[in-house]
C-alpha positions in Angstrom: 98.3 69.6 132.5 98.8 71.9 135.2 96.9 75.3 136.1 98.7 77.4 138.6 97.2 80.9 140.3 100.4 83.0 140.0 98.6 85.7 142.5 97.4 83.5 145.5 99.8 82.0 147.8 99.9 78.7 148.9 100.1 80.1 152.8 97.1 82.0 151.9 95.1 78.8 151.8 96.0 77.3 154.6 93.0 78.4 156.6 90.5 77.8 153.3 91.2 73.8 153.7 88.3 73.4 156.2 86.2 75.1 153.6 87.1 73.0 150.8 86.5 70.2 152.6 83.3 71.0 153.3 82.4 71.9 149.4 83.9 69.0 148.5 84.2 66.2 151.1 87.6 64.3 152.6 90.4 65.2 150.2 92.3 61.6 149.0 95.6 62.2 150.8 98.9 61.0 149.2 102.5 60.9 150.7 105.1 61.8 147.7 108.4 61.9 148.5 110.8 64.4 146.3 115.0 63.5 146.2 116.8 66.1 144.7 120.7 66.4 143.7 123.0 68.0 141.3 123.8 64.9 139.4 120.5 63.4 138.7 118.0 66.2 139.2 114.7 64.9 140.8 113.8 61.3 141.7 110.3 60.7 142.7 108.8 57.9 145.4 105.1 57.5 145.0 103.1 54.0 145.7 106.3 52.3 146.9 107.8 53.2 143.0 111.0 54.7 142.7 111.4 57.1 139.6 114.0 60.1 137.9 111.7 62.4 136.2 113.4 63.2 132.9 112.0 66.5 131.5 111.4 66.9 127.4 113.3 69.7 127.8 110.6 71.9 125.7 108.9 74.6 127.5 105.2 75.0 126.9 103.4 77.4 129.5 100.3 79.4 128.3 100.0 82.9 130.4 96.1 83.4 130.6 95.4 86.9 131.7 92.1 87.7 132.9 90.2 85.1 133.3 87.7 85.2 135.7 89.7 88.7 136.7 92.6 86.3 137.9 95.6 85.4 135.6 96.4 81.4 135.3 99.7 79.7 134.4 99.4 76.4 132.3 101.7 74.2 132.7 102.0 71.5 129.4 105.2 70.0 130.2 105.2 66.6 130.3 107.9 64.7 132.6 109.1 61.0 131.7 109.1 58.6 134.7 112.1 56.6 134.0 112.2 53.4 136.8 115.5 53.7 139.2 117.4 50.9 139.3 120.8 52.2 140.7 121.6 54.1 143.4 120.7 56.8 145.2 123.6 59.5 145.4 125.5 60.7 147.5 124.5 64.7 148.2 120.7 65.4 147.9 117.6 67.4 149.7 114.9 65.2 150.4 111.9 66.0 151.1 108.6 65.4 152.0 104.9 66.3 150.8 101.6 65.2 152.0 99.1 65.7 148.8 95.3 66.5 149.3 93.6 65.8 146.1 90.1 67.6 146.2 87.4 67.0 143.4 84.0 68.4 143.0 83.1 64.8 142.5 84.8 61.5 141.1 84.4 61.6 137.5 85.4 65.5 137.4 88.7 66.0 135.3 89.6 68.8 137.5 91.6 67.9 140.9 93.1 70.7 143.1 96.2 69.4 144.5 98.0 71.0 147.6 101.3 70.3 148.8 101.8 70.4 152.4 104.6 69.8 154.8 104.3 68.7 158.1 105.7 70.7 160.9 105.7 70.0 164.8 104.2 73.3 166.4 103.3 72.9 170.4 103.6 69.3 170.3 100.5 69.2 167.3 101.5 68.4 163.5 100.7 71.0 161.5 100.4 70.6 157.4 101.6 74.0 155.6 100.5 74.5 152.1 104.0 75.1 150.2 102.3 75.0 146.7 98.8 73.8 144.6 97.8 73.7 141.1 95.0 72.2 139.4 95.5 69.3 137.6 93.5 69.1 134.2 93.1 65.7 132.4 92.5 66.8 129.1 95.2 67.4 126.4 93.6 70.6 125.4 92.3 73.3 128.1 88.8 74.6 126.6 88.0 77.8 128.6 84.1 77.8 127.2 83.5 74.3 128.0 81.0 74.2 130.8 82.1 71.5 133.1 85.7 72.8 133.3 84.1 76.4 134.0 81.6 75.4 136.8 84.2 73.1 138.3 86.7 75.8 138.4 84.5 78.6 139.5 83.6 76.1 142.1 87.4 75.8 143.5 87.6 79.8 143.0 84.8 80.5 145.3 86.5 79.0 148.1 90.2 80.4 147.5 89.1 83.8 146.7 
């Protein structure tokens, strides 16, 4: 599941990386690559795997207000990966993203994930934050559990 913070913006960030990083060591960096188009929606390239996302088509989002004095959007959809066999077609934006996966440590079931893209400034790549979320791997978010709330407060202290 996915936790957004409606309120901070992903530029907003950009200059709290360092700070992260020191909190919580090297991020784990991914390269995802995002093909959109009218007539198949989104495909997905991640590990050398070419996918459609398929949505259930049943919204579930949970508005949390207040907690922590911020409000947090949970995201519960679940998207199928269905393997792409055919091909690609013809009109489509592609894009993309360079994922920094931050952890307070490895067995923690909370991972901030930032989206960046990378843009040539003054001859020097630059990553821009275009979005994060936390990612939560539990089926049930439990605000009273203790891990989830030190972890999180954790993450908060730093984007705050």
């Amino acid at each position: 599941m996915k936790i957004y913070i409606p309120k901070i913006s992903p530029l907003s960030i950009n200059n709290k990386i360092d700070q992260l990083i020191i909190q919580c060591g090297e991020p784990i960096i991914k390269i995802k690559y995002e093909i959109v188009s009218k007539e198949l929606g989104i495909i997905n390239i991640e590990n050398q795997k070419i996918s459609y996302l398929e949505s259930t088509f049943k919204s579930e989002y949970d508005l949390i207000n207040n907690y922590k004095n911020i409000d947090l959007l949970v995201d519960k959809n679940k998207l199928t990966k269905i393997p792409l066999i055919s091909q690609f077609p013809v009109n489509y934006i592609y894009t993309k993203y360079f994922q920094l996966h931050f952890k307070i440590n490895l067995k923690s079931s909370l991972t901030l994930i930032i989206n960046c893209l990378e843009e040539l400034e003054n001859y020097e790549l630059k990553r821009i934050p275009v979005d994060f979320y936390f990612n939560y791997e539990s089926e049930k978010l439990d605000l009273n559990d203790s891990f989830f709330d030190n972890e999180f407060n954790m993450f908060l202290s730093v984007l705050n």
